[in-house]
Structure formats: structure tokens, C-alpha cells
NUZA-168037 format. One record per residue (C-alpha): residue number from 1; residue in three letters; x, y, z. Coordinates in nm, 3 decimals, decimal comma. Example, Ala and Ser with C-alpha at 12.3 -4.5 7.8 and 13.67 -1.06 7.14 Angstrom:
<rs>
+-----+--------+---------+---------+---------+
! num ! residu !      xx !      yy !      zz !
+-----+--------+---------+---------+---------+
!   1 !    ALA !   1,230 !  -0,450 !   0,780 !
!   2 !    SER !   1,367 !  -0,106 !   0,714 !
+-----+--------+---------+---------+---------+
</rs>
This chain:
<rs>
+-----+--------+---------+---------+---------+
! num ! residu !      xx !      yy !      zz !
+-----+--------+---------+---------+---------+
!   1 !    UNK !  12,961 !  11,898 !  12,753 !
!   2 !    UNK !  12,663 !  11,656 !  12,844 !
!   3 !    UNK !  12,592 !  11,401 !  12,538 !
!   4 !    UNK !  12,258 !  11,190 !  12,525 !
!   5 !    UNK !  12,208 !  10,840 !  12,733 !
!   6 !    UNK !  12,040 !  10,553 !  12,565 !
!   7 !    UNK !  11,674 !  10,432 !  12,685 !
!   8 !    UNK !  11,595 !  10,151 !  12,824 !
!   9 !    UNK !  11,494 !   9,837 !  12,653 !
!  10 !    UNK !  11,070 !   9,890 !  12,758 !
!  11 !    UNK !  11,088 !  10,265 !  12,599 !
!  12 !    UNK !  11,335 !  10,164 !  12,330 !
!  13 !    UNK !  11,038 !   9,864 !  12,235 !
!  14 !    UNK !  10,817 !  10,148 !  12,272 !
!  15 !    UNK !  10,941 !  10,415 !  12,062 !
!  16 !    UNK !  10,999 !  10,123 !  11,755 !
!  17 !    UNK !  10,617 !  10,033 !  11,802 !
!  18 !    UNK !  10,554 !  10,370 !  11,736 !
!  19 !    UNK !  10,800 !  10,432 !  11,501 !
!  20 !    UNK !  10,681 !  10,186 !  11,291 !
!  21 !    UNK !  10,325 !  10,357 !  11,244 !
!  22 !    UNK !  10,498 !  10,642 !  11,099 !
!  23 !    UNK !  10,716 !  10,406 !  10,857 !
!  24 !    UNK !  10,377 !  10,256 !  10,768 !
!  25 !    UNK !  10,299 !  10,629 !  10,646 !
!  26 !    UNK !  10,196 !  10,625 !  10,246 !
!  27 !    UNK !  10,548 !  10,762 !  10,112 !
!  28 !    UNK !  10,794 !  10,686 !  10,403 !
!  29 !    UNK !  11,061 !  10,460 !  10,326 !
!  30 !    UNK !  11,212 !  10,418 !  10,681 !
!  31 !    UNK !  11,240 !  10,617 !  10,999 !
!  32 !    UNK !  11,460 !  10,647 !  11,268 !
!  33 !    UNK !  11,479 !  10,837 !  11,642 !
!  34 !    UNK !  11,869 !  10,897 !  11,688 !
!  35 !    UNK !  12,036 !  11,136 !  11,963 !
!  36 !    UNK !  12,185 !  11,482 !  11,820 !
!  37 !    UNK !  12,532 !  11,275 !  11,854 !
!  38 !    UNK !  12,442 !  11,027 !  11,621 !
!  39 !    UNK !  12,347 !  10,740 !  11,858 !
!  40 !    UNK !  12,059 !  10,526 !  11,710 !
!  41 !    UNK !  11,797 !  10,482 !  11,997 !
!  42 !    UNK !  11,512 !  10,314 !  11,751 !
!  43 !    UNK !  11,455 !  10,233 !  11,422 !
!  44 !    UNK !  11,172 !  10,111 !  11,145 !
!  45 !    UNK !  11,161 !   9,757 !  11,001 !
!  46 !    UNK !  11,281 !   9,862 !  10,705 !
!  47 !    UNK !  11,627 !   9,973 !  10,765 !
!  48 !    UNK !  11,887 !   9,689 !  10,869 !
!  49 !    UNK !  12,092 !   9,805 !  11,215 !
!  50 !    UNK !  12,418 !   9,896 !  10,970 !
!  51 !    UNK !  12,200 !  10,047 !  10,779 !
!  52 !    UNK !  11,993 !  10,245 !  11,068 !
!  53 !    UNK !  12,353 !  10,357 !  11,196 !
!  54 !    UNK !  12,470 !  10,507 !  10,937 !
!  55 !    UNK !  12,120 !  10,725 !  10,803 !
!  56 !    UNK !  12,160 !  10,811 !  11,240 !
!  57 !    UNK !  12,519 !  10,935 !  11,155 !
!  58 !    UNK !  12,438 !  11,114 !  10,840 !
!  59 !    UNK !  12,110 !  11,309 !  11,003 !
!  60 !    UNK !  12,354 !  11,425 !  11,325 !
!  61 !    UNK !  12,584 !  11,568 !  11,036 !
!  62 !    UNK !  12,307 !  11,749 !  10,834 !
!  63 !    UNK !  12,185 !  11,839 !  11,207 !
!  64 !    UNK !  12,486 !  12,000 !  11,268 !
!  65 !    UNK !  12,502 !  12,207 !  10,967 !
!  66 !    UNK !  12,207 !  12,306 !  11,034 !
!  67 !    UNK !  12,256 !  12,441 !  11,375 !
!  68 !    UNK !  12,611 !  12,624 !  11,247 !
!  69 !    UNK !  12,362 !  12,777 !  11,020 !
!  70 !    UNK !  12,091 !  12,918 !  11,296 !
!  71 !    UNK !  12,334 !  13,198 !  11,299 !
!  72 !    UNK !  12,189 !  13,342 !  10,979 !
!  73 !    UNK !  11,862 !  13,390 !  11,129 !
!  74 !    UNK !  11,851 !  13,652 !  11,356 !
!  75 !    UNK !  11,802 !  13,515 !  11,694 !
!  76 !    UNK !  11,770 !  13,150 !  11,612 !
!  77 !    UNK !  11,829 !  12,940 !  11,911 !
!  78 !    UNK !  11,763 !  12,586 !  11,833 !
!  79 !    UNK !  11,713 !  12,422 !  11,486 !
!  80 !    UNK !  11,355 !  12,280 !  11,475 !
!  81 !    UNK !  11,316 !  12,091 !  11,133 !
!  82 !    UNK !  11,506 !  12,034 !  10,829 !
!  83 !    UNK !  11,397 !  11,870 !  10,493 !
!  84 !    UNK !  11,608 !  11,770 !  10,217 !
!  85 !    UNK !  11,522 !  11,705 !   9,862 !
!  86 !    UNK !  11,686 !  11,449 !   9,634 !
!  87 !    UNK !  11,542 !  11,370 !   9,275 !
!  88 !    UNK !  11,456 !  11,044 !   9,433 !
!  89 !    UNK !  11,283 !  11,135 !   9,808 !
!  90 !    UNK !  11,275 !  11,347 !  10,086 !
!  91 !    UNK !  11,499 !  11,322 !  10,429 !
!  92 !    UNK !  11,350 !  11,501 !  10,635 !
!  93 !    UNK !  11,418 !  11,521 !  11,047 !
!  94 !    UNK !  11,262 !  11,738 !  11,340 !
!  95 !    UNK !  11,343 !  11,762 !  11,690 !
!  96 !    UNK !  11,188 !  11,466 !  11,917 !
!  97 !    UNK !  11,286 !  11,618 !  12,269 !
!  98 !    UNK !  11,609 !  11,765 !  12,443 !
!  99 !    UNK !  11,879 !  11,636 !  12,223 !
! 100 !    UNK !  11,651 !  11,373 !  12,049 !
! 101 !    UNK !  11,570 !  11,398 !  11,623 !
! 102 !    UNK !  11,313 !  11,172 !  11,459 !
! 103 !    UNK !  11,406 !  11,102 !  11,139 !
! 104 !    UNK !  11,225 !  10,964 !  10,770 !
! 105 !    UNK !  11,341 !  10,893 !  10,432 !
! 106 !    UNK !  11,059 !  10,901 !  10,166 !
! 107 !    UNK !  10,987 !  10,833 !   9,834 !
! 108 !    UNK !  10,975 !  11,119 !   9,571 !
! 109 !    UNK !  10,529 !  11,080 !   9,570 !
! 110 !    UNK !  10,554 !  11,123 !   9,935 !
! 111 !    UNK !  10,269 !  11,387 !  10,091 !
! 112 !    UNK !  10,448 !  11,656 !  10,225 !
! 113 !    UNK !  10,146 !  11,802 !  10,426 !
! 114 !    UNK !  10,123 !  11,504 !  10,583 !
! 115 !    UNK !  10,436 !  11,342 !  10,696 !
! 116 !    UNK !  10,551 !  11,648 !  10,868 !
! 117 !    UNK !  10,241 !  11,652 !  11,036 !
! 118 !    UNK !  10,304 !  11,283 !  11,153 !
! 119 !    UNK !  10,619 !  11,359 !  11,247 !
! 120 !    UNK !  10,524 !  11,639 !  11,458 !
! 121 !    UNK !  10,230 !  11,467 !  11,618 !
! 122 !    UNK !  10,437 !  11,177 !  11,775 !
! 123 !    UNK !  10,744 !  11,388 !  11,854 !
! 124 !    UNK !  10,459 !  11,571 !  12,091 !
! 125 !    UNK !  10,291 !  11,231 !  12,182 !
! 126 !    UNK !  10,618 !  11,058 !  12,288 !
! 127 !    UNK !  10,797 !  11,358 !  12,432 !
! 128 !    UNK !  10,927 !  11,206 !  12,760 !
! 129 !    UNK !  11,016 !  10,884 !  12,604 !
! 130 !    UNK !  11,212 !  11,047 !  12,291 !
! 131 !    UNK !  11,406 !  11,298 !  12,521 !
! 132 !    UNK !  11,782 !  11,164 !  12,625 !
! 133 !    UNK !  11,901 !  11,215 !  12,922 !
! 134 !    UNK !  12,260 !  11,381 !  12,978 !
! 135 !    UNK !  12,531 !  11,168 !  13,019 !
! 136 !    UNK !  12,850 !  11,301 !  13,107 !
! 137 !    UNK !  13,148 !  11,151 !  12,902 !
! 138 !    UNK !  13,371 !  10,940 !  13,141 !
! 139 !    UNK !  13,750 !  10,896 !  13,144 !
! 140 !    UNK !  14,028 !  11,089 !  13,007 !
! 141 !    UNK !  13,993 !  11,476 !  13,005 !
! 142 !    UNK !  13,686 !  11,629 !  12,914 !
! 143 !    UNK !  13,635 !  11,377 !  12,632 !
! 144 !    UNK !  13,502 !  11,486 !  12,284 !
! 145 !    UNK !  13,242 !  11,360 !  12,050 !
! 146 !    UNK !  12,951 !  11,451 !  11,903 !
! 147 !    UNK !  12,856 !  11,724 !  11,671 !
! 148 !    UNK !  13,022 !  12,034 !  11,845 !
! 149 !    UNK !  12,669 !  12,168 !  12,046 !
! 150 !    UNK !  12,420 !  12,066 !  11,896 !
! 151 !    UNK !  12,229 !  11,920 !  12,164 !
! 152 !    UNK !  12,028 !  12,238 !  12,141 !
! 153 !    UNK !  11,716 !  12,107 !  11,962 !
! 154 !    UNK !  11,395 !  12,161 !  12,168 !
! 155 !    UNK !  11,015 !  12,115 !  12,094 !
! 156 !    UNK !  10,867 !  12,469 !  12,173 !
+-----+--------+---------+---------+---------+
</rs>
């Protein structure tokens, strides 16, 4: 099992400069670029780093129930996007790269033509920088961790 690597410091500074243009995004509440594991690589202004950690946490979970659920759709190999509604905002989360999601929380008057768009459009612009590489877990035996396989997310 190979689990994501975190970037350096110059593309982790990169990805929050970017990041932040999409929190700036009429509607968008915060945003986030986590590894399918859970590890937060970057995060907006808005969230504190406890904060950051655990909306990382919570999007690998919902990630992973997603990509249990690919099986339902006949010949689903990687979970692309997912968008949740609450009576208060929108999570929604895409894939940024190989084992990479890009996550936002919004407010309820959010535009939902356009923040998916955004999304979208710097998941492409930033590809290289928001893919992880694989890191292979070290000591013990064949450790465990993350969210069972679902390192499986991939721009197409």
C-alpha cells in the first residue's frame, strides 16, 4: 500500500497562494488540498490548522464512502467529485491529482455553476504541484492507515 508524501515548503506556499483565490470565491467559506489519507497539505486563511485538520479528516472519510460506493456504477474506477448539501452550505471536494482532493465549504447562496468550475480549473492548473507522491509506510509490518484504497482518485 503506497500512502501520499507531503510537499515541500515552496509548493506547499504555492498551493495556499492559490488556494486562497478560490477561498476568495463569492460563497466559499474555506478550502483545503488534503491527501486521500487525510493529511492536510494546504489550507485557506479562514480555517485555523485544528480546524483545517479535522474538515481534511472528515473529506478522506466522505472520500472513502464514496469510493466503496463506485461499485454501484457499473465500471466506475475512480471517484471524481462529490458535493454535499447541508441546510446551511455546500462541501463539496474533487480530485486534485493522484491521491490529492481539493476541498471547499460554502455558504448556502453559494453559485454552484461556478465554484465547481473553479475548483476544476485549478485542480488542472496546479496538477503537478497538487499530486502526492507515494510514500511507502516504514517500520513494523506492512503498516496500516488511511482510508482502505482510496488513493484511486485521478483527473481524466
Amino acid at each position: 500500500m503506497s500512502f501520499p508524501s507531503h510537499p515541500s515548503e515552496e509548493v506547499r506556499s504555492d498551493i495556499s497562494w492559490m488556494l486562497q483565490g478560490l477561498a476568495d470565491t463569492p460563497g466559499v467559506q474555506s478550502a483545503i488540498v488534503l491527501t486521500t489519507d487525510g493529511l492536510l497539505m494546504a489550507h485557506s486563511e479562514s480555517l485555523g490548522r485544528d480546524e483545517a485538520d479535522r474538515f481534511a479528516a472528515a473529506v478522506a472519510g466522505a472520500h472513502g464512502v464514496s469510493t466503496a460506493m463506485r461499485e454501484f456504477c457499473a465500471g466506475a474506477r475512480a471517484v471524481r467529485q462529490n458535493m454535499v448539501e447541508f441546510d446551511a452550505g455546500f462541501i463539496a471536494f474533487t480530485a486534485g491529482g493522484e491521491n490529492t482532493l481539493l476541498a471547499v465549504a460554502t455558504d448556502a447562496d453559494a453559485d454552484l455553476n461556478v465554484i465547481p468550475y473553479r475548483m476544476n480549473d485549478l485542480a488542472v492548473r496546479v496538477g503537478e504541484q497538487l499530486s502526492s507522491q507515494s510514500r511507502q509506510p516504514t517500520g513494523g509490518t506492512g503498516g496500516t492507515g488511511g482510508t482502505g484504497g482510496t488513493g484511486e482518485s485521478s483527473r481524466s
